[in-house]
N, C-alpha and C positions, 0 to 999 in steps of 0.2 A: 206305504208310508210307515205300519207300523214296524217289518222288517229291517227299514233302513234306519230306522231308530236304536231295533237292538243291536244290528250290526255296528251298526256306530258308535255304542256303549261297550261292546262285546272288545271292539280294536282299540278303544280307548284304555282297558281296562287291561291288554295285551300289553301297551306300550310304555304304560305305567310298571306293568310289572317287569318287561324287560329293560327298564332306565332301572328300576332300583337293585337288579340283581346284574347287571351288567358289570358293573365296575364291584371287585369284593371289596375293595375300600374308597374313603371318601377325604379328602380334610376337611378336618373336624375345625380349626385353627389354624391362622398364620399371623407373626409377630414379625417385623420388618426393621428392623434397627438403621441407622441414618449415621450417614456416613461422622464418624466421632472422631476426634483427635485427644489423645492421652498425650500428657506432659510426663515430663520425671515423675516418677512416682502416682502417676494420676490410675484411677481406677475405677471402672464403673461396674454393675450388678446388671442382670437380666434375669426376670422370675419368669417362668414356663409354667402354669396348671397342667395336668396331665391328667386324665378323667380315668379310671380303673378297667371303662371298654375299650383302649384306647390300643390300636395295634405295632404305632414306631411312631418318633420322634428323629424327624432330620433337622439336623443345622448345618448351617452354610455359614461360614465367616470368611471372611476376606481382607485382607488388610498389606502393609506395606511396608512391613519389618520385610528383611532378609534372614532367610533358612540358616540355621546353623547346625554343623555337623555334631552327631552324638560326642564324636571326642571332644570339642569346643564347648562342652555346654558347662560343664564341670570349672572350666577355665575362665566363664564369664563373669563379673560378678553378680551378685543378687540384686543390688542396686540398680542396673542395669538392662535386666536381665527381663522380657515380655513375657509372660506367664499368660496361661489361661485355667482355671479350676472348676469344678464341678462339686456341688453339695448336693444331696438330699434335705431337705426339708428348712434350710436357713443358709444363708450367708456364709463362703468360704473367707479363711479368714489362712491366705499362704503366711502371715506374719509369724503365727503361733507352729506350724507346723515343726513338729520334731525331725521329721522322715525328709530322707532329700528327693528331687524333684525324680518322676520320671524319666528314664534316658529312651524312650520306645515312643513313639510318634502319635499321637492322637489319632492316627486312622488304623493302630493296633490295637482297639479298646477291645476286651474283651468282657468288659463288667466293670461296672462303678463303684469304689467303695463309699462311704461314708464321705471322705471326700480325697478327689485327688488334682493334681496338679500336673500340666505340661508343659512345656515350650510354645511359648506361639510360633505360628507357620504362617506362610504368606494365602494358602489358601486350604483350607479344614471343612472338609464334609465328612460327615457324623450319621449314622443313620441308627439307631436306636431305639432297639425292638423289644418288649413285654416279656424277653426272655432275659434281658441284659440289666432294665432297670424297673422299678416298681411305680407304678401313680404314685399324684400326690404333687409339693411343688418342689419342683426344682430350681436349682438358682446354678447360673452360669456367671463367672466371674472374672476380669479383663483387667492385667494388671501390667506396668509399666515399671517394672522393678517391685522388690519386694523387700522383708527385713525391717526389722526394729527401728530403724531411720525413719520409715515412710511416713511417719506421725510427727516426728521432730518438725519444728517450726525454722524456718529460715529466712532470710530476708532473701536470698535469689537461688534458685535453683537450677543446676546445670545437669546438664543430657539430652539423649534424642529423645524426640519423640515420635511418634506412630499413630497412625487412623486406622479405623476398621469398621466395618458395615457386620449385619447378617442378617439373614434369614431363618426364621426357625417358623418349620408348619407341625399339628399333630395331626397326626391320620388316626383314622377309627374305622371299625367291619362296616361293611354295606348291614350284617346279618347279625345280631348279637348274639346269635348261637355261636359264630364262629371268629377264632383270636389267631393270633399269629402271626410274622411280618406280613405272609403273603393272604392273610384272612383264608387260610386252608383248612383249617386243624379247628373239627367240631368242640365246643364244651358243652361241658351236660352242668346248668344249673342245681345247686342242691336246696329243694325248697324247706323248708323247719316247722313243725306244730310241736304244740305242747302234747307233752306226756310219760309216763310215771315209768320210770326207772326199770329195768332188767333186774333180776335179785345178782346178775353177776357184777353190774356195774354198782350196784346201788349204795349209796355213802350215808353216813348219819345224819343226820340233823341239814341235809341237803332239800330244798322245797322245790324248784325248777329245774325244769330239763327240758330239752326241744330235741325231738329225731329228726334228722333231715336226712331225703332221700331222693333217688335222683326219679325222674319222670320213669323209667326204663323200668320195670321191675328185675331183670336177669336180661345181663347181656355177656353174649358169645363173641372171643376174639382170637385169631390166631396170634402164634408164639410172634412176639417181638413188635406188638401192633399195639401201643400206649389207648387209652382211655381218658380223656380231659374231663376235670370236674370243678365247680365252683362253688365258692361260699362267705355267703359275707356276714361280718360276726357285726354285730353294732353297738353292743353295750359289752361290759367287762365280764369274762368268764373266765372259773377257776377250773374247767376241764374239758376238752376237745379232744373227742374219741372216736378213728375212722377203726368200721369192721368191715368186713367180708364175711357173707353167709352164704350158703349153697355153691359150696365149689366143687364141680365137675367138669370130668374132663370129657370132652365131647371128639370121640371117633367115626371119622367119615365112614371108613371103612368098613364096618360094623353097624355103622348108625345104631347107637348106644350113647349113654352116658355112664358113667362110673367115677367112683370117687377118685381125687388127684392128690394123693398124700407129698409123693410127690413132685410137684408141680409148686411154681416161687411164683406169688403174685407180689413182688415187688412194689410199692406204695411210697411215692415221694410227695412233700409238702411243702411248699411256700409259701410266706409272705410276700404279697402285693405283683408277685413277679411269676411267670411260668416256668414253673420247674422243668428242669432237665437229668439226666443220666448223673450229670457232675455238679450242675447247680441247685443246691436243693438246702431247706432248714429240716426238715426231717425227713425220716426213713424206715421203712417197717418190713420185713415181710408177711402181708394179711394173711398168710396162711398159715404163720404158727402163732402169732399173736397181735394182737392189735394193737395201730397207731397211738399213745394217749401222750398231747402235748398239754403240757401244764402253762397254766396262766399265758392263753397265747394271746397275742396282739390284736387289737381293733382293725380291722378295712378288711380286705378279703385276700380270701387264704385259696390257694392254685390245689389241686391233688390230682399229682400223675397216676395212673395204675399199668402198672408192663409184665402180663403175663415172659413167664419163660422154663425153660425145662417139658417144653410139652411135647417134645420129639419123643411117638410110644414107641418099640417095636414089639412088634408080633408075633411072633415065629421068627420066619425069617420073611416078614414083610416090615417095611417101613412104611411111615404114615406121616406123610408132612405136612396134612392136613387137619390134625388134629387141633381142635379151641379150647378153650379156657370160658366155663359160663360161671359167674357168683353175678351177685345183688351185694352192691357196695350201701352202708347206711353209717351217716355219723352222728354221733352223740354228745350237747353241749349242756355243761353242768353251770348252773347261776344260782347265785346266795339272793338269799332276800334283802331291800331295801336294808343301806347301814350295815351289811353285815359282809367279810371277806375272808379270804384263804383255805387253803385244804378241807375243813371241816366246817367253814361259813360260821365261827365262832370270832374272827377276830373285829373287829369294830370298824367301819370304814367310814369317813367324815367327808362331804361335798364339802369345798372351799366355796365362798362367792366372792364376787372381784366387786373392788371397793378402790377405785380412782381416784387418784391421789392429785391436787392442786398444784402443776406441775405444766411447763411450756410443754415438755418432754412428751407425744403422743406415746399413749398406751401406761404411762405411767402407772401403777398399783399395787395394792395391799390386799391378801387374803386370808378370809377370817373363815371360821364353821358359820354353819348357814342356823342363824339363833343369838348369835352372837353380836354383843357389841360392836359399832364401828368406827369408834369413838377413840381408839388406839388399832396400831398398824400389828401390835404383837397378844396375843394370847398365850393363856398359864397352859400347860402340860400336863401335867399330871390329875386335874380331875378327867380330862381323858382316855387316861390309863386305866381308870378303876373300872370300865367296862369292856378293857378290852381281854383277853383270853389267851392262853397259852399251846405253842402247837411244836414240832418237834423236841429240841430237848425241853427238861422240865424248867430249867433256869433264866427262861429268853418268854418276852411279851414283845407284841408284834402291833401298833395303832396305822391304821393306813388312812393318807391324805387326798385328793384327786381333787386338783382345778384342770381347767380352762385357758389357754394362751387363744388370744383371738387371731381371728383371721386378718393377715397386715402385719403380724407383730411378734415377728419371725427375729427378727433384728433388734432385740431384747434381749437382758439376759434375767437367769431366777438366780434371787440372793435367798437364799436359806442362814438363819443366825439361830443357834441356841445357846442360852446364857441361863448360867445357874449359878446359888452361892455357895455350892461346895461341888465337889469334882462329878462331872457329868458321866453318868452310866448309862450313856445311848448309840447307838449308829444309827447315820442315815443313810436307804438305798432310792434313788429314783430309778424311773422307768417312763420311756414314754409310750401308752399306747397299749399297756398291761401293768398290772400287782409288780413289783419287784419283791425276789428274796434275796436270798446272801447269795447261792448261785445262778439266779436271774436277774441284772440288773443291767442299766447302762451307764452309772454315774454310782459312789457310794463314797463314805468317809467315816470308817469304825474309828482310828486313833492315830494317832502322828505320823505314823508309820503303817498302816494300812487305808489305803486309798485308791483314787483314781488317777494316778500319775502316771499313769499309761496315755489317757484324754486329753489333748491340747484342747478341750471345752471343758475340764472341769477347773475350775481357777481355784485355789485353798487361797483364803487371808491370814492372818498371822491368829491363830487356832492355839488353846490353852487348855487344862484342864477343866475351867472352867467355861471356856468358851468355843464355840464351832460357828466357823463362817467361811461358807463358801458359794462362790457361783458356775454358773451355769451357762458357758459364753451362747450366745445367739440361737436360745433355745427355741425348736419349731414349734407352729401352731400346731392346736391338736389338745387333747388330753394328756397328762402329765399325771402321775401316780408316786406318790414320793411314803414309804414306809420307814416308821421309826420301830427299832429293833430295842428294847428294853432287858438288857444282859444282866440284870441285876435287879429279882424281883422279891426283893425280901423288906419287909415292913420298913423298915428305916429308908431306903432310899425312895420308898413313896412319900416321906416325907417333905425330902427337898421338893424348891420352888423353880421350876424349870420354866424359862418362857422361849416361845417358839415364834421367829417370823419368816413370813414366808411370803418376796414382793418381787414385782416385776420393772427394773429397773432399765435406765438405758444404758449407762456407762461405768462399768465396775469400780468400786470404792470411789468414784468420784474423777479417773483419770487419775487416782493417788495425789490430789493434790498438787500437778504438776503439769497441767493443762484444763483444755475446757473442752465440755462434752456437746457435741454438735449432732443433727440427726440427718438424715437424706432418706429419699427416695428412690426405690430402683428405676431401671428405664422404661418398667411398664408403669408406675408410680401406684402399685401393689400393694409392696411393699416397706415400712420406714425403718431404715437401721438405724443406730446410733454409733457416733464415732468422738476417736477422743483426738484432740488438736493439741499437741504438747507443746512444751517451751525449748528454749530454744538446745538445752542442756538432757531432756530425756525422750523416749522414744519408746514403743511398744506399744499394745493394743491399749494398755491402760498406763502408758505412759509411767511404769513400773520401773523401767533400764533406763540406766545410768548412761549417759553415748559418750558425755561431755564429765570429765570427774574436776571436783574442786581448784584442782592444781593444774588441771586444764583450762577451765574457765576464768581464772587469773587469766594464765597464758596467753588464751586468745582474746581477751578483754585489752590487754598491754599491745599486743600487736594492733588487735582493728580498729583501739582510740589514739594512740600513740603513734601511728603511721601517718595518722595527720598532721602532724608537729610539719610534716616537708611541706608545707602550705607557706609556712614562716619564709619561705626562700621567696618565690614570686610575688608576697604580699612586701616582702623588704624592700626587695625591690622596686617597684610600683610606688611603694613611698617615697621612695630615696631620688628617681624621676618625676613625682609630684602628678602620677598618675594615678589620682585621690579614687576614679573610677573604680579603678582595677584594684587597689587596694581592698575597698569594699567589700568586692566580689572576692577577692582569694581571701581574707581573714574570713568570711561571713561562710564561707564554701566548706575550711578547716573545722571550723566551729559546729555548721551544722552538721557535718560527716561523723567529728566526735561523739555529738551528743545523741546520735540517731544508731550507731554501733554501739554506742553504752547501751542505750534500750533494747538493741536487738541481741545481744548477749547476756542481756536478762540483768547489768551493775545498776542502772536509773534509767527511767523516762521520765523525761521531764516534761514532755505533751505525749499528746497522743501520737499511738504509733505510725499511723497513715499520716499525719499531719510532719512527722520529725522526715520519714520517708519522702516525702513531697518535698523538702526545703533541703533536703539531702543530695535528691535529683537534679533540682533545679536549677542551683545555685553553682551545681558540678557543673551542668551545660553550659551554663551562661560564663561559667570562668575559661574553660577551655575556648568560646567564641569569642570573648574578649582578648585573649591573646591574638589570635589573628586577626581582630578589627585595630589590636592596640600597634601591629607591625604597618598598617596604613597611615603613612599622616597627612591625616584631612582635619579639618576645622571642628572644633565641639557643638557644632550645630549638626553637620553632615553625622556624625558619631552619637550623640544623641536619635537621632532619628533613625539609625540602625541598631543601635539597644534596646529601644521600645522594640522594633518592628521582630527581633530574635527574643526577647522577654515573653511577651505573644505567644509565639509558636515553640518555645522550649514548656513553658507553663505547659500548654496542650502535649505536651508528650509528657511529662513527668508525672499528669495529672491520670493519665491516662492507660497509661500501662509502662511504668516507667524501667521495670526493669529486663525487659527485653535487651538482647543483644544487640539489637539492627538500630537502638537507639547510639550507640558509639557511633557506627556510618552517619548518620544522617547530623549529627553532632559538627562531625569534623566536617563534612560535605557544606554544612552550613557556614562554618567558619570559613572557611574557602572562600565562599563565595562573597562575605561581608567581606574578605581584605580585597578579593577582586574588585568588588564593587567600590571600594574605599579608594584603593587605585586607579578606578576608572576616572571618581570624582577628581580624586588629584591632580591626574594629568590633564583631566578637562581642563579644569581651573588654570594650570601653569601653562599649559602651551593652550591659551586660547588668541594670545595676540601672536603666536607665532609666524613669519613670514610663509614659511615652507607650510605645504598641509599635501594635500591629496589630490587635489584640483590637477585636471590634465589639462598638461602644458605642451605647448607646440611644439618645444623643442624637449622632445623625447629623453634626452640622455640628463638635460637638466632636473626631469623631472626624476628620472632614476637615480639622480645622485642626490634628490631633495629625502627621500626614503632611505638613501643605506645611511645618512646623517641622520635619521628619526631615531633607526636602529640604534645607529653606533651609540646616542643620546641615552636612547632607554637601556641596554647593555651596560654604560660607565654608571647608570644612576644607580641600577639593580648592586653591581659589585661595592657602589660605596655607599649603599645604603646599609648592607647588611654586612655581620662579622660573622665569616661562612665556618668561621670552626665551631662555634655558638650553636648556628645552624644545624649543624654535624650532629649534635652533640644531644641536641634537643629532636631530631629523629629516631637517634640511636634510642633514645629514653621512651618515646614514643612508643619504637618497636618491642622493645622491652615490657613496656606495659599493654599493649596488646597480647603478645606473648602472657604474660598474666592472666588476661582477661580469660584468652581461649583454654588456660591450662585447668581453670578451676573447677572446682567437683564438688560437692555437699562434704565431702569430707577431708577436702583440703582447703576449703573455701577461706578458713581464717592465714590462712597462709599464703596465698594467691591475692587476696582482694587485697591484705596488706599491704604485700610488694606493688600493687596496682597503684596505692595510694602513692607511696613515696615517689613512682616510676611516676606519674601523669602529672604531680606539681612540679617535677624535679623537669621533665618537660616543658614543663610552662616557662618556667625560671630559666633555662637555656633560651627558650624562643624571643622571651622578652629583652634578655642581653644580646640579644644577636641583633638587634636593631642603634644602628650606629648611630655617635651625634654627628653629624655633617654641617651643621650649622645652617648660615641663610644664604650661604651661598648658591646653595642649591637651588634654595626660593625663590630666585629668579630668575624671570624668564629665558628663553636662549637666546644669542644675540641674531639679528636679521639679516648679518649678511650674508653674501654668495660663500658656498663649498670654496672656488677658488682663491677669491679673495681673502679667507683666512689663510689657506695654503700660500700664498704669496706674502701674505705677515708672517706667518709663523717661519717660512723661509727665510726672509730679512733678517726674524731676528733671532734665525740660528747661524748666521753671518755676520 
């Protein structure tokens, strides 16, 4: 019994270990996207976390645009044009791009920058591996046209649109020793203690230091056989220094060691990503001097090592077995609490985040941690008096470091300094390390030195005495913002310098030229902010001009004054004592006017959904009343088919009124009230009729009671209507469809115009094309026999 006990533990403990080494990798994550449809200009976000052990990132998107050739891509417009983007750590934003799109395919990625942009494909698989992009979150970005327009407000918008699904899973190693697509490729973590400085490395007034060093004490490799190493930095350091000690070169052939002078231990370093041959942030070779990166970046840092040159010869033997043995160790230098830069003399200030009364999530203000919170800005310069001078003698250096939280990616940082005589400062930020003058990722010395290269650094209108700029869609994470004091001579410590420094949603406001709205990505992660401009500007902050002055006259005059062609069918309808119809076409003009004033930004005089709605409505119900008004049936019969089409036009106007497939179903309807109005008619007239349908004995009588029905309804049809009216008012009809389908966001005032005058000028045909025939008609047909008329009308054409 006791046997089968251990044996039974023994296989249990086998089969455990063979499921978790089985497979070298696992998913870690899968995110499943549902199947979405984008409109003109519509755009949705997907955030990805990526965990630092993490070995590729596949996506699958799928969707139902058509491929278009490289040469066509150039030729399409932007407007139009389906994009997909890629950011590191926030929100791509294709609007701001300077650089034009990629012409190379999404499945030729060979590395991600900052951020870039493709063509969308009907089907895109991505596989994305720890040598290509770094942890941390990513955001994928799905766009239906792009361009300073896509913010503009409009009342309808015309283009395709397009669906698309995806799939995004992340894989991670079975084994955290081992990274790489195929979880192949050992790393040797590098673990850190405290302790006191080498007299080679050792700095002034420096208090902390951590050696880290790999498990391995000396390891042996042959020529061109890399070495993986890891290291994760977590608080801010002002120096990171990889060595190599004991390097010899080790002969098979001799079984010896001897010195390798030399011998190239090549030393590459990354951030967040695994460095390669060609992909790498730094490069050394350890064997004449060591790696030291200054102020390097928080999360973990990659380091390759690739012996080479170890081919000895001997005489005349070769040796191809010759290795390469050193003991890699690196060294991280940290200032004490409040203290920063080169020699840990300059002054460093923790922000805290102070939440400001605002619908806006994430909204805030940061102060020094001490400080009042009672105002959103603090004074400068008692700041300055403990901070300390470090390169030239004439430049003071204060450093800042908040907090962007987790979520709030989709923000931007407004930095403002205002002083009352001319400001003597630069600002550099950095995310994720100190920034200097040549480390930074954003910076603003003077009008003319900047970060104008950055489609994420925004300048405001910036003066001698004032600086204000932001910081579009800055990532979470730590943020390190340095003010550079160029001018440290007693008098300008005098001035009053005030510093703010918030987390806002929508820069300067939308410029006063819309409203600032916020969303959620589709894993609802994430909350950006967006700006919803009027109907005349466009861009991320509704900054550009789309629509200029002398334009917006322009199309104010066309899409209120196109209405005036209502006057024609509403005259009409007067002047036939068609008080209905009257109604309906003055009341139609009227609210079309008053609801394009609003939409082109001249007056609203209600609200805009309400001007919209009575705009719609009253459009439907005119266009149906011309085909009930060519029926003539009784005002009882006609009453009771205005409610029943008032009803159901409401219900579409109410409801999504500006769709296209609202025109079909429009006229479809009108159709069917004149059919119906028809129907009633001829009930009523020929209801005492002799002739009907009834089968009769004698066959031929009954077939000549029928082509008389015919021949009846044929004379009625031609002398009811005046068919060049008819003509006339198709012609206008096609004409304004034609309109309809021609129109685009950017010719819309010009199209919906011609729409206007085209569809009353139709009305007003349709309704003259209905003849007076008097009451002759209005009676019934006479009962006698086919031939018996033929034997009168014979008589008395004799």
């Amino acid at each position: 019994m006791l046997f089968n006990s251990i044996l039974f533990c023994l296989l249990t403990v086998f089969l455990l270990f063979t499921s978790s080494y089985g497979s070298a990798s696992f998913t870690l994550s899968t995110f499943t996207f549902p199947q979405t449809t984008l409109g003109p200009y519509g755009s949705s976000y997907i955030r990805v976390d990526i965990p630092p052990w993490f070995s590729a990132v596949s996506v699958v998107l799928t969707s139902d645009v058509v491929d278009l050739d490289v040469a066509r891509i150039e030729r399409v417009p932007k407007s139009s044009l389906p994009i997909i983007c890629f950011r590191d750590g926030s929100p791509p934003l294709p609007d701001a791009l300077n650089t034009s799109l990629k012409l190379s395919t999404v499945l030729g990625i060979n590395g991600l920058d900052i951020e870039q942009c493709f063509p969308m494909e009907k089907n895109i698989t991505m596989k994305l591996t720890n040598e290509l992009i770094s942890p941390g979150a990513w955001y994928i970005g799905v766009f239906n046209g792009f361009g300073a327009a896509r913010t503009q407000s409009r009342m309808i918008i015309r283009g395709p649109s397009y669906s698309f699904s995806a799939n995004i899973s992340v894989e991670a190693c079975t084994n955290s020793m081992m990274s790489g697509q195929f979880c192949n490729t050992t790393v040797n973590s590098l673990s850190c203690t405290a302790s006191s400085l080498k007299s080679t490395m050792k700095k002034p007034r420096i208090e902390n230091a951590m050696t880290c060093k790999s498990n391995f004490e000396t390891l042996c490799v042959e020529e061109g056989v890399p070495n993986l190493y890891s290291l994760d930095i977590t608080n801010a350091v002002e120096e990171f220094t990889i060595m190599a000690g004991n390097i010899k070169l080790n002969i098979t052939s001799s079984s010896n060691a001897s010195g390798a002078s030399d011998v190239k231990l090549l030393c590459f370093a990354r951030h967040g990503a695994m460095p390669t041959n060609s992909l790498y942030d730094y490069s050394s070779d350890l064997n004449k001097s060591a790696l030291v990166i200054h102020s390097p970046l928080i999360g973990r840092w990659y380091i390759r090592v690739l012996p080479v040159n170890l081919t000895k010869t001997i005489g005349d033997t070769h040796d191809s077995d010759a290795k390469a043995c050193y003991s890699l160790e690196s060294q991280m230098l940290q200032c004490p609490f409040g203290k920063a830069g080169p020699n840990c003399t300059i002054s460093s200030y923790i922000l805290q985040t102070v939440l400001k009364r605002s619908t806006i999530p994430f909204e805030s203000y940061y102060l020094p941690i001490g400080e009042g919170a009672s105002s959103a800005k603090f004074p400068l310069e008692p700041l300055l008096n403990n901070s300390s001078k470090f390169g030239e003698t004439n430049e003071t250096w204060t450093y800042f470091t908040l907090d962007i939280p987790h979520g709030a990616a989709g923000r931007n940082i407004h930095i403002q300094l205002s002083s009352d005589t001319k400001i003597s400062y630069e600002v550099y930020a950095r995310f994720g390390g100190l920034p200097s003058v040549d480390i930074r990722d954003y910076y603003y010395a003077n009008k003319t030195s900047k970060s104008d290269q950055s489609v994420f650094f925004m300048l405001n209108d910036s003066s001698d005495k004032n600086i204000d700029f932001y910081l579009i869609y800055a990532r979470e994470g730590t943020w390190s913002f340095g003010v550079r004091h160029v001018n440290t001579s007693s008098d300008s410590l005098k001035q009053k310098t005030i510093l703010s420094i918030s987390l806002e949603g929508c820069p300067n406001q939308c410029s006063s030229h819309g409203n600032c709205k916020y969303f959620f990505d589709a894993t609802g992660l994430t909350s950006y902010s967006f700006c919803e401009c009027d109907r005349n500007h466009g861009g991320f902050d509704c900054s550009i001009e789309i629509v200029s002055h002398k334009g917006h006259i322009l199309q104010s005059i066309f899409l209120i004054g196109s209405n005036a062609a209502a006057l024609l069918p509403a005259y009409w309808s007067l002047r036939q004592k068609a008080f209905a119809e009257w109604i309906l076409f003055s009341a139609s003009g009227i609210a079309s006017g008053i609801y394009h004033a609003c939409d082109v930004g001249t007056w609203c005089a209600l609200n805009f959904s309400v001007l919209q709605f009575m705009d719609f409505w009253l459009s439907f119900m005119a266009v149906i009343s011309t085909f009930v008004y060519l029926a003539t049936i009784d005002e009882v019969h006609k009453r009771a088919i205005h409610t029943a089409v008032s009803i159901f036009t409401a219900l579409i106007a109410v409801t999504n009124a500006t769709r296209s497939s609202n025109v079909v179903y429009v006229i479809v309807i009108g159709v069917l009230g004149l059919l119906i109005g028809w129907l009633i008619e001829m009930s009523s007239k020929y209801r005492s009729s002799s002739f009907s349908f009834e089968v009769s004995p004698n066959f031929h009588q009954s077939l000549l009671t029928i082509k008389l029905w015919f021949y009846n309804l044929v004379k009625a049809l031609i002398r009811r209507f005046r068919w060049g009216f008819i003509l006339a008012g198709f012609a206008a009809l096609i004409m304004a469809g034609i309109g309809w389908i021609l129109e685009t966001s950017e010719t819309y005032w010009i199209w919906h115009s011609f729409w206007h005058a085209a569809i009353y000028t139709s009305s007003f045909f349709f309704l003259c094309s209905k003849a007076d025939i008097g009451d002759a008609e209005n009676q019934p047909p006479r009962s006698e026999s086919y031939e018996l008329a033929r034997q009168d009308s014979f008589s008395r054409e004799y």
